[in-house]
PDB file of N, CA, C and O in Angstrom, chain B, residues numbered from 101:
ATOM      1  N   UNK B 101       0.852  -1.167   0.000  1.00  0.00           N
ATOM      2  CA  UNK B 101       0.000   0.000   0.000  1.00  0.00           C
ATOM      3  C   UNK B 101       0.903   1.235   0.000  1.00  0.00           C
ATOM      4  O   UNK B 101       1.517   1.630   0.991  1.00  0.00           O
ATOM      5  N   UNK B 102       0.921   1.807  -1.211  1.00  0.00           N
ATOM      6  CA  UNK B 102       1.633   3.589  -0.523  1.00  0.00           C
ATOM      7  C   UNK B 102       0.974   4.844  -0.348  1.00  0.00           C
ATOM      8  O   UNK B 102       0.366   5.710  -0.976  1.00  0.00           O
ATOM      9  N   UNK B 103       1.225   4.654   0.373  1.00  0.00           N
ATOM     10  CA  UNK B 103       0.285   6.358   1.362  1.00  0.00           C
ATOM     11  C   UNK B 103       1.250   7.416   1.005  1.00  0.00           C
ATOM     12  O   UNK B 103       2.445   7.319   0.726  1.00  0.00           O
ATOM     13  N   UNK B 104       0.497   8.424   1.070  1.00  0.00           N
ATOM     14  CA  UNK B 104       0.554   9.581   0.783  1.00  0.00           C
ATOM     15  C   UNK B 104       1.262  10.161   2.290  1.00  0.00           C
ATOM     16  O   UNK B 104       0.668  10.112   3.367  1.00  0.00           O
ATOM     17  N   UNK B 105       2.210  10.536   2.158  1.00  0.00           N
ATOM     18  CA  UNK B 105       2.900  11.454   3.769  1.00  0.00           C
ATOM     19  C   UNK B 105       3.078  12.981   3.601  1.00  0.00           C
ATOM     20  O   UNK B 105       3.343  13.598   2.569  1.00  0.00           O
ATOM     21  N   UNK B 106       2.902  13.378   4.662  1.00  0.00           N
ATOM     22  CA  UNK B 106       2.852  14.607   4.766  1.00  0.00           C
ATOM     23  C   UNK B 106       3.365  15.369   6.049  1.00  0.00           C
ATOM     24  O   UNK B 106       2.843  15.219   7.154  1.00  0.00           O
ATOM     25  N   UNK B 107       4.442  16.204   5.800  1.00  0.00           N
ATOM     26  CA  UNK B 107       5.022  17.141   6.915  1.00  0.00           C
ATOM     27  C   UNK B 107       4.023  17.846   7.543  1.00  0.00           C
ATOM     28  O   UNK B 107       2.968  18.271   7.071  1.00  0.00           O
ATOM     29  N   UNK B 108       4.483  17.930   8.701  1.00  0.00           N
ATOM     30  CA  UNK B 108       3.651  19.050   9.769  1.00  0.00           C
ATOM     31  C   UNK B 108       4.530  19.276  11.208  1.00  0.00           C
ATOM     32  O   UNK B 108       4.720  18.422  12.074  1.00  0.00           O
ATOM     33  N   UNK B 109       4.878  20.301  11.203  1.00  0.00           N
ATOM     34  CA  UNK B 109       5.790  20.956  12.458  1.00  0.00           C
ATOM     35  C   UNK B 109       6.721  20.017  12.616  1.00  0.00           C
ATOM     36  O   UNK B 109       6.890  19.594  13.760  1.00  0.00           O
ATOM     37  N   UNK B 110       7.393  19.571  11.711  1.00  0.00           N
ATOM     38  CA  UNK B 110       8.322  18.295  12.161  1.00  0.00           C
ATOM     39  C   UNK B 110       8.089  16.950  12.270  1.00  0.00           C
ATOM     40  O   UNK B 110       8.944  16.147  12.645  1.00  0.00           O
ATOM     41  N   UNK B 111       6.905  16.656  11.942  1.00  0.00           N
ATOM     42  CA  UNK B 111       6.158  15.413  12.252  1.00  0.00           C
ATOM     43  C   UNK B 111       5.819  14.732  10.563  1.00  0.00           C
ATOM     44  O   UNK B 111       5.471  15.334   9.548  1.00  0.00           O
ATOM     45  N   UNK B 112       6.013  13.670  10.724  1.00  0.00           N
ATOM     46  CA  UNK B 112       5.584  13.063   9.178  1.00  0.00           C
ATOM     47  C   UNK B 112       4.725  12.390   9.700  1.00  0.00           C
ATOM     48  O   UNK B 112       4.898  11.627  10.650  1.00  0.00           O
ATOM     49  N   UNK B 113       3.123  12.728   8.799  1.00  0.00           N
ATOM     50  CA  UNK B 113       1.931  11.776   9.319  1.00  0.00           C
ATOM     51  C   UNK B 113       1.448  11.353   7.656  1.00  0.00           C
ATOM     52  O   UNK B 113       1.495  12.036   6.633  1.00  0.00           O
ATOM     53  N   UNK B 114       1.006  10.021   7.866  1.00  0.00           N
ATOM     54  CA  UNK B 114       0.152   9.052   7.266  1.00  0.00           C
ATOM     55  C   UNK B 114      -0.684   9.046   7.247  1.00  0.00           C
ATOM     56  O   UNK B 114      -0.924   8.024   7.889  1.00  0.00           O
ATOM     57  N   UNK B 115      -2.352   9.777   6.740  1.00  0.00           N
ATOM     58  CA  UNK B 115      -3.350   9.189   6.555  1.00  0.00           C
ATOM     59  C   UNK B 115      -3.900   8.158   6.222  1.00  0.00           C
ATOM     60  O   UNK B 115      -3.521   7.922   5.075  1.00  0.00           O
ATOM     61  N   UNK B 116      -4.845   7.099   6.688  1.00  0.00           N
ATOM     62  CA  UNK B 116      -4.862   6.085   5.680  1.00  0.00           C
ATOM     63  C   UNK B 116      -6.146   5.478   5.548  1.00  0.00           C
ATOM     64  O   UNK B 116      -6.899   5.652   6.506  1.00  0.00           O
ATOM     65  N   UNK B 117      -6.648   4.694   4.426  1.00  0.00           N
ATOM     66  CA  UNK B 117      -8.403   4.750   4.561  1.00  0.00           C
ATOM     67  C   UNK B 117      -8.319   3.168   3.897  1.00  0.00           C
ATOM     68  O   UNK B 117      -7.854   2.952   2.778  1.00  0.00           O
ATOM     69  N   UNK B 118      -8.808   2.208   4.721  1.00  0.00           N
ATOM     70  CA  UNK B 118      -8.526   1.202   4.355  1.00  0.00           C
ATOM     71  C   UNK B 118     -10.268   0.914   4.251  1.00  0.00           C
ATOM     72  O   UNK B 118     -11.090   1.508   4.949  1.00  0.00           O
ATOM     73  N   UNK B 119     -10.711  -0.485   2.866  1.00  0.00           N
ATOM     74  CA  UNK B 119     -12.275  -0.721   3.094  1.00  0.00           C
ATOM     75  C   UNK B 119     -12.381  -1.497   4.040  1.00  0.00           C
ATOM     76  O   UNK B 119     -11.547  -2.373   4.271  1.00  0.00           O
ATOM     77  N   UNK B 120     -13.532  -1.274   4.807  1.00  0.00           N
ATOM     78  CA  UNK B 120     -13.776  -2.369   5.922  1.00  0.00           C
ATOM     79  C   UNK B 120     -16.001  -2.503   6.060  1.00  0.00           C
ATOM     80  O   UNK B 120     -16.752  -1.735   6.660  1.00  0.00           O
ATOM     81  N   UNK B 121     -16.324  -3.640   5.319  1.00  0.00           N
ATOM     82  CA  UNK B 121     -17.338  -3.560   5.553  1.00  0.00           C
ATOM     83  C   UNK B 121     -18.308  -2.386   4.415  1.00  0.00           C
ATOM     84  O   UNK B 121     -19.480  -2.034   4.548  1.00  0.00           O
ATOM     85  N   UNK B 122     -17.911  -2.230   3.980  1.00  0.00           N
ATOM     86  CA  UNK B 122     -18.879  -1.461   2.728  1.00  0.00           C
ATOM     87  C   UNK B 122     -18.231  -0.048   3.183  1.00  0.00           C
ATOM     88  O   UNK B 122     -17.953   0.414   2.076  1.00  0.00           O
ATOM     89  N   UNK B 123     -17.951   0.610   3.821  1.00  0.00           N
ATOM     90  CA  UNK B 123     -17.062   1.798   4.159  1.00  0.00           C
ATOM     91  C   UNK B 123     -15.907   1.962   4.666  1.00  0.00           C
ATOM     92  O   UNK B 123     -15.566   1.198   5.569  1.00  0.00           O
ATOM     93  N   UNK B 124     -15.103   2.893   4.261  1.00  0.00           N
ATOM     94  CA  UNK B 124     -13.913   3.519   4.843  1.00  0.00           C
ATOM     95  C   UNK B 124     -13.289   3.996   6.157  1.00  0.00           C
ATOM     96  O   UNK B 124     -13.578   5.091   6.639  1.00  0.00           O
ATOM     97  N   UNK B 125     -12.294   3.017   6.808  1.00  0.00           N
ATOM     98  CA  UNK B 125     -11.771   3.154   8.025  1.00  0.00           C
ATOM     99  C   UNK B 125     -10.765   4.132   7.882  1.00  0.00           C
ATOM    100  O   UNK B 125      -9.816   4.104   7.098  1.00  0.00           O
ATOM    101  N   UNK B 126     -11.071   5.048   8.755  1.00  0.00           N
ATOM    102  CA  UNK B 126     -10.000   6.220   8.441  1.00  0.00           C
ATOM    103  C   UNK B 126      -8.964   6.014   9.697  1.00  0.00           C
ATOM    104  O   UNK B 126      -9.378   5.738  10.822  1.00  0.00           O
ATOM    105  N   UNK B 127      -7.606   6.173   9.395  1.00  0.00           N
ATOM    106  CA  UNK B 127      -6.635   5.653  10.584  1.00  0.00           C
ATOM    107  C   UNK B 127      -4.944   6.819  10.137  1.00  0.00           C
ATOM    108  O   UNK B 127      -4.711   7.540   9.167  1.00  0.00           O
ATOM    109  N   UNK B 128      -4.143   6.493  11.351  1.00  0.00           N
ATOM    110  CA  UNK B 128      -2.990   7.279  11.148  1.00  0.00           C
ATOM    111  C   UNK B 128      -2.081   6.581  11.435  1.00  0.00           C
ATOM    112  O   UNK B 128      -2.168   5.491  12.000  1.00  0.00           O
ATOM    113  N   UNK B 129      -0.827   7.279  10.981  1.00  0.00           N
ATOM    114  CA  UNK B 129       0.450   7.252  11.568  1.00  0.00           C
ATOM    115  C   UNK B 129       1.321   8.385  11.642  1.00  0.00           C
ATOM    116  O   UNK B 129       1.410   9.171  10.699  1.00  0.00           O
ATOM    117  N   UNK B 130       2.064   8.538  12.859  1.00  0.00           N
ATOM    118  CA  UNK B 130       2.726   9.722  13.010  1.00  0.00           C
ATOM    119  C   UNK B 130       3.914   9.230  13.085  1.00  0.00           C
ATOM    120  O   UNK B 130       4.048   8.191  13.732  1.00  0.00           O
ATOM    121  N   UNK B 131       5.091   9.845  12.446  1.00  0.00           N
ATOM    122  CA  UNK B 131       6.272   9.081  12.826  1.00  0.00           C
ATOM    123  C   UNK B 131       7.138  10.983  13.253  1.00  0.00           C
ATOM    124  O   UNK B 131       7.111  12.104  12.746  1.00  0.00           O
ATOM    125  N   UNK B 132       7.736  10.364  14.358  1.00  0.00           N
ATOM    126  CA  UNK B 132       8.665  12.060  14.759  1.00  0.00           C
ATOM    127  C   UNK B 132      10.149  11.994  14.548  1.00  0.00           C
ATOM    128  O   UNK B 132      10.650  10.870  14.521  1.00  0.00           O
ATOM    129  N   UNK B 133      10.930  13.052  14.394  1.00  0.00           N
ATOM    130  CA  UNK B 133      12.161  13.534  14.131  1.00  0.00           C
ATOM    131  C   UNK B 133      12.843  11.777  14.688  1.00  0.00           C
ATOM    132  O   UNK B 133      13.585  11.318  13.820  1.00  0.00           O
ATOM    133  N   UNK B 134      12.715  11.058  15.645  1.00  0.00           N
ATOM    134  CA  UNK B 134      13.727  10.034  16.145  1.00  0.00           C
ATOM    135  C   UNK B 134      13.423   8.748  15.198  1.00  0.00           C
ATOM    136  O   UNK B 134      14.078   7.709  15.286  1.00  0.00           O
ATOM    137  N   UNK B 135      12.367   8.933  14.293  1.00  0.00           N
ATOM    138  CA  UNK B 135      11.880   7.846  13.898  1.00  0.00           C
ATOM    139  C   UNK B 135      11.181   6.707  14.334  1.00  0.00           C
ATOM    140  O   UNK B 135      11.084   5.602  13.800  1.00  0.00           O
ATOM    141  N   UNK B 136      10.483   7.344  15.883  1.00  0.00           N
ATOM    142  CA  UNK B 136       9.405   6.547  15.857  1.00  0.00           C
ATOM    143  C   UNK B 136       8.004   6.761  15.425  1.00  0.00           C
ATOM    144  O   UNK B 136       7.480   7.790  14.999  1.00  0.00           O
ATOM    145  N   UNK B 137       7.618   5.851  15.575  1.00  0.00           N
ATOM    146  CA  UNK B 137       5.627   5.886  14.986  1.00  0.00           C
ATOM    147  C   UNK B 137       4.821   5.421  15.637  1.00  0.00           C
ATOM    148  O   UNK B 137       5.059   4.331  16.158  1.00  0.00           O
ATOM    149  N   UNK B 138       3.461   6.124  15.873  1.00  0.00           N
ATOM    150  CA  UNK B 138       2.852   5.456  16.554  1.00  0.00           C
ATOM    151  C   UNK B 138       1.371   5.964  15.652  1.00  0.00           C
ATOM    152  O   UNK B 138       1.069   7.070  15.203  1.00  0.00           O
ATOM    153  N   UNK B 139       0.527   4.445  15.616  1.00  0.00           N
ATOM    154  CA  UNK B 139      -0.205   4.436  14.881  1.00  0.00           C
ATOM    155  C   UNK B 139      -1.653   4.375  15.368  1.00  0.00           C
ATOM    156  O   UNK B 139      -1.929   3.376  16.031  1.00  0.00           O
ATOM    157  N   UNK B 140      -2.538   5.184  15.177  1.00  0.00           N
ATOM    158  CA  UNK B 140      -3.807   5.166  16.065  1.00  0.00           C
ATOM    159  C   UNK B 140      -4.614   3.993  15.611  1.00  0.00           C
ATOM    160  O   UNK B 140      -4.444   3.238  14.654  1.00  0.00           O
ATOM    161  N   UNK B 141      -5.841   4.040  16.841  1.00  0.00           N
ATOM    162  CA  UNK B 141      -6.906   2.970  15.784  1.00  0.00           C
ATOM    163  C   UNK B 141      -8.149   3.417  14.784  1.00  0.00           C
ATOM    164  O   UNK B 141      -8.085   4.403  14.049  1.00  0.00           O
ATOM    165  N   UNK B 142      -9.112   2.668  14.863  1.00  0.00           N
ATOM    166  CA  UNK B 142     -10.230   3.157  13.508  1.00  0.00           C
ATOM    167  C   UNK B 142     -10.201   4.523  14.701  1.00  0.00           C
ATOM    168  O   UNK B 142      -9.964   4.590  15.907  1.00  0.00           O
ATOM    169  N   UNK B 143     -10.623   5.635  13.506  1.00  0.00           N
ATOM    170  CA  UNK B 143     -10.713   6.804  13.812  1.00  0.00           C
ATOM    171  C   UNK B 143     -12.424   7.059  13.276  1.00  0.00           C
ATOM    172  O   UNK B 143     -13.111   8.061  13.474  1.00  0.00           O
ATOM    173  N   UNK B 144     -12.715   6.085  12.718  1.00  0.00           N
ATOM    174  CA  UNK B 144     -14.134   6.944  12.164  1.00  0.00           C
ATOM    175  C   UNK B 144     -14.090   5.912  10.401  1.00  0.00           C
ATOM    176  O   UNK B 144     -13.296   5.800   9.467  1.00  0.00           O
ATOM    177  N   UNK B 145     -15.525   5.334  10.789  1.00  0.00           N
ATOM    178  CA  UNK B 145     -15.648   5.423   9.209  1.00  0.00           C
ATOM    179  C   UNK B 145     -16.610   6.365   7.827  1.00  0.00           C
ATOM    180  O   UNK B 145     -17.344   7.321   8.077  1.00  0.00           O
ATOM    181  N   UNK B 146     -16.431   5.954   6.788  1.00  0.00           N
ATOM    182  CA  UNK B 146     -16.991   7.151   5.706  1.00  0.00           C
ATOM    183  C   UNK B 146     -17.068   6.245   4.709  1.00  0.00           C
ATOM    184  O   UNK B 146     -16.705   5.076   4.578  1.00  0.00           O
ATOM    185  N   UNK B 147     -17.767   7.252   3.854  1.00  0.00           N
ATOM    186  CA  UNK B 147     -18.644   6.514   2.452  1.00  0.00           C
ATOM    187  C   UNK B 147     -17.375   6.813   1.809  1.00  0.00           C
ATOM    188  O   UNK B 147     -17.248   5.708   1.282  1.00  0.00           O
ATOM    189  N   UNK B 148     -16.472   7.365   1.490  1.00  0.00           N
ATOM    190  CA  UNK B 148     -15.579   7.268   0.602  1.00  0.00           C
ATOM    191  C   UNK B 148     -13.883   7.127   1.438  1.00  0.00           C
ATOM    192  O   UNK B 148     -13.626   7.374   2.617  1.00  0.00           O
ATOM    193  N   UNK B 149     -13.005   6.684   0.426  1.00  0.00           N
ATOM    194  CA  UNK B 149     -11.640   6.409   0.581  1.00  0.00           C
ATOM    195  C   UNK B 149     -10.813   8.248   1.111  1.00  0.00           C
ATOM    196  O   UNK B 149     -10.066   8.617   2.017  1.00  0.00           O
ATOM    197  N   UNK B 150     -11.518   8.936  -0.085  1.00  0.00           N
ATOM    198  CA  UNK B 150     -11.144  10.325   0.083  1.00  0.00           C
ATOM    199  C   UNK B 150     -11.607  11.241   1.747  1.00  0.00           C
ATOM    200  O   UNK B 150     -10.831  11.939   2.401  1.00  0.00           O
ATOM    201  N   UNK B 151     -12.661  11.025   1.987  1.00  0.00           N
ATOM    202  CA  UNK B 151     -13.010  11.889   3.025  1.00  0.00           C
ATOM    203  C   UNK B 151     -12.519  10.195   4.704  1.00  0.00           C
ATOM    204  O   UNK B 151     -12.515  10.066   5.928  1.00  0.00           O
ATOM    205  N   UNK B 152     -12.326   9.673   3.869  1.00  0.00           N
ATOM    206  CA  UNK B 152     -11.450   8.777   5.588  1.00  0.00           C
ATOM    207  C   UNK B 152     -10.303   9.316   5.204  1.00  0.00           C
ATOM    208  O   UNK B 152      -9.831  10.100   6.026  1.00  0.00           O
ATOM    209  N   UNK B 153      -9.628   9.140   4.122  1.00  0.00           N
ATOM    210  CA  UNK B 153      -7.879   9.908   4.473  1.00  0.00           C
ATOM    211  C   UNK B 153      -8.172  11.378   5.059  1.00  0.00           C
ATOM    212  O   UNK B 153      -7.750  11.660   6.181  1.00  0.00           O
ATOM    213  N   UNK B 154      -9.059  12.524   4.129  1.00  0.00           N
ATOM    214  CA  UNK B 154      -9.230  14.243   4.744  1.00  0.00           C
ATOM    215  C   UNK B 154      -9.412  13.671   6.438  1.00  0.00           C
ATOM    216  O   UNK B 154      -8.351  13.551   7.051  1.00  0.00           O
ATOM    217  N   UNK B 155     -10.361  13.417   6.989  1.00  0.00           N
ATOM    218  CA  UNK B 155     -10.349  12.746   8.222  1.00  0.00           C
ATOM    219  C   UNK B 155      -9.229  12.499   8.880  1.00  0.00           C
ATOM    220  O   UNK B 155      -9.056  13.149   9.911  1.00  0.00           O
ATOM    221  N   UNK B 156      -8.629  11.932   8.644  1.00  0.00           N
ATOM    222  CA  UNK B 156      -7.416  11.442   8.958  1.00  0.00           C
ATOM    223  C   UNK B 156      -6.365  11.922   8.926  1.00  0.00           C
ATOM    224  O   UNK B 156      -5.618  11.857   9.902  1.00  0.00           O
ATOM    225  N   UNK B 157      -5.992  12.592   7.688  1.00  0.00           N
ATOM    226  CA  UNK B 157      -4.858  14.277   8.062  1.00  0.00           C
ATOM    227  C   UNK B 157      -5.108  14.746   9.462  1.00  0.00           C
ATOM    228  O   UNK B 157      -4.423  14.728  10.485  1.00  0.00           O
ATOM    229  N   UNK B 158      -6.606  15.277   9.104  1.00  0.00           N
ATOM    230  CA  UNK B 158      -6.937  16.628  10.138  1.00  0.00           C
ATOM    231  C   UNK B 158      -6.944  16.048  11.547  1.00  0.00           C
ATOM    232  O   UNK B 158      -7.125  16.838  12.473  1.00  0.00           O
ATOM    233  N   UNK B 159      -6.729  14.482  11.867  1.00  0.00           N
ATOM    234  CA  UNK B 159      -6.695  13.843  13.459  1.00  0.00           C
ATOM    235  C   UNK B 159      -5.474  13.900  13.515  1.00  0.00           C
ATOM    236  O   UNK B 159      -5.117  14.801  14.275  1.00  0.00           O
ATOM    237  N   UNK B 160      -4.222  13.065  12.820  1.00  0.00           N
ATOM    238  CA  UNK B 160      -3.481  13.541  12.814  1.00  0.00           C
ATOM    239  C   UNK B 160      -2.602  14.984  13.146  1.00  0.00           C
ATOM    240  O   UNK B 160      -1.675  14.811  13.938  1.00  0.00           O
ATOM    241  N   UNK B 161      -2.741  16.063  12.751  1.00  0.00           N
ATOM    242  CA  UNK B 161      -2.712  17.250  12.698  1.00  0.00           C
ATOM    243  C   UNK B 161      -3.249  17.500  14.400  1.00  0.00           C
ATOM    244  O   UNK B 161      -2.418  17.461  15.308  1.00  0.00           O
ATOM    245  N   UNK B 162      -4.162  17.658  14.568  1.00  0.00           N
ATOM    246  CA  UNK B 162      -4.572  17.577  16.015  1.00  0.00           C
ATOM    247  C   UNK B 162      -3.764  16.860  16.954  1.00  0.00           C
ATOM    248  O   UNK B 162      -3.219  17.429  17.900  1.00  0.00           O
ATOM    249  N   UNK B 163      -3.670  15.691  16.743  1.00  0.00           N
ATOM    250  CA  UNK B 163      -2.554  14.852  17.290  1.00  0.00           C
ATOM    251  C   UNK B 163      -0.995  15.801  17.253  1.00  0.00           C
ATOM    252  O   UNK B 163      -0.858  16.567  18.207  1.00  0.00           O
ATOM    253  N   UNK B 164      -0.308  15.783  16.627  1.00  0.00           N
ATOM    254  CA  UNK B 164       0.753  16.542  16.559  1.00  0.00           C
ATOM    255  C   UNK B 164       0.433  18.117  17.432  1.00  0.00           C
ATOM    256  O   UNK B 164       1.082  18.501  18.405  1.00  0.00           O
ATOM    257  N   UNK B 165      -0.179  18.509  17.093  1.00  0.00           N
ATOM    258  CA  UNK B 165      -0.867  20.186  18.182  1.00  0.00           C
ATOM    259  C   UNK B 165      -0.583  19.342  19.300  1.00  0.00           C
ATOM    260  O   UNK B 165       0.589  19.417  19.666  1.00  0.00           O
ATOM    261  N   UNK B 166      -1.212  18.666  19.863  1.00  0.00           N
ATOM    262  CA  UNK B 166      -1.484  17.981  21.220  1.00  0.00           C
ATOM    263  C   UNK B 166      -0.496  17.439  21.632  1.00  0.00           C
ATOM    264  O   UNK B 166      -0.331  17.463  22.851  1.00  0.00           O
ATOM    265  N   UNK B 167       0.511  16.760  20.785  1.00  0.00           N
ATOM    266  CA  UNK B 167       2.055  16.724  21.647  1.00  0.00           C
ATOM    267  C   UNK B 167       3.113  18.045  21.638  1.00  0.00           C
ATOM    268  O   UNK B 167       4.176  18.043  22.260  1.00  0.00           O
ATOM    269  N   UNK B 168       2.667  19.073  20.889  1.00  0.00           N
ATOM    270  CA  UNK B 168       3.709  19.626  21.074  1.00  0.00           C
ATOM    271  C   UNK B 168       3.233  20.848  22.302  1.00  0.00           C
ATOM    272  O   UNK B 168       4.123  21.570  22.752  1.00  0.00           O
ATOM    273  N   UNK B 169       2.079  20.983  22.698  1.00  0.00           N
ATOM    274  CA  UNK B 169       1.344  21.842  23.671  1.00  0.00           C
ATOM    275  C   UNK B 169       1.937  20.559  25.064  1.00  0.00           C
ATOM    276  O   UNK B 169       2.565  20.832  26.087  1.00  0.00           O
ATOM    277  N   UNK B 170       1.606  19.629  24.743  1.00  0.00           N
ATOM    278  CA  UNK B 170       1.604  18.505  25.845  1.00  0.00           C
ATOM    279  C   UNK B 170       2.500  17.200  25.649  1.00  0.00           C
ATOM    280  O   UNK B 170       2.279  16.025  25.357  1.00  0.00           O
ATOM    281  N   UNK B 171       3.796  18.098  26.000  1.00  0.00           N
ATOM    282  CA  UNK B 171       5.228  16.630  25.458  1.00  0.00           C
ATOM    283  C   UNK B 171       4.905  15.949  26.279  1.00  0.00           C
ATOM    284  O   UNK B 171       4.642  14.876  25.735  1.00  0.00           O
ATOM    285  N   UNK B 172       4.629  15.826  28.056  1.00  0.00           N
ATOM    286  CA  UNK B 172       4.643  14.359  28.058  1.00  0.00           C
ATOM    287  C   UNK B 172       3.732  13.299  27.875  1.00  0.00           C
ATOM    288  O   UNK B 172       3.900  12.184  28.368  1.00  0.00           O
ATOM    289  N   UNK B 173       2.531  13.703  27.003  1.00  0.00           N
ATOM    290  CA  UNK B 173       1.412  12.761  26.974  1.00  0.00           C
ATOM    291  C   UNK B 173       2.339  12.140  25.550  1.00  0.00           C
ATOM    292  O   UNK B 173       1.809  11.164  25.019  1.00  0.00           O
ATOM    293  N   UNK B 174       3.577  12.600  24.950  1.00  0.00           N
ATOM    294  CA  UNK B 174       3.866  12.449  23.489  1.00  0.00           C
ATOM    295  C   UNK B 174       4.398  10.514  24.032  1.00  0.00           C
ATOM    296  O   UNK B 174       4.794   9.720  23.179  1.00  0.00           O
TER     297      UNK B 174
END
C-alpha cells in the first residue's frame, strides 16, 4: 500500500483509509524527528476512501498540536 505522507511541524503523518465492511476506516500514523511511529486505531468510518484519508490528516494534525502543547502525553 503507498500512502501519501505529509510534513507538519516536524512530524511526518500518514493518513490512511482502508475498506472495511462497505465503508472507509480512516486511521494514522505519526512518525517524529527520532523515527518513531505510533499508529492510532479506527478513527471513524466514511462513504468514501477520500473523506477517511481528509479525516485522517486533520486527526493527525490535532494529534501533533497535542504533543507539542503537551510533550509528556507524546
Amino acid at each position: 500500500m503507498n500512502q501519501t505522507r505529509f510534513g507538519y511541524r516536524g512530524f511526518v503523518i500518514i493518513p490512511m483509509a482502508a475498506f472495511d465492511g462497505g465503508l472507509y476506516a480512516a486511521m494514522t500514523i505519526i512518525c517524529d524527528d527520532r523515527g518513531q511511529q505510533r499508529a492510532s486505531g479506527v478513527l471513524g468510518h466514511f462513504n468514501s476512501a477520500e473523506e477517511a484519508s481528509a479525516f485522517a490528516l486533520t486527526a493527525g494534525k490535532n494529534e501533533v498540536d497535542h504533543r507539542l502543547w503537551h510533550p509528556a502525553a507524546a
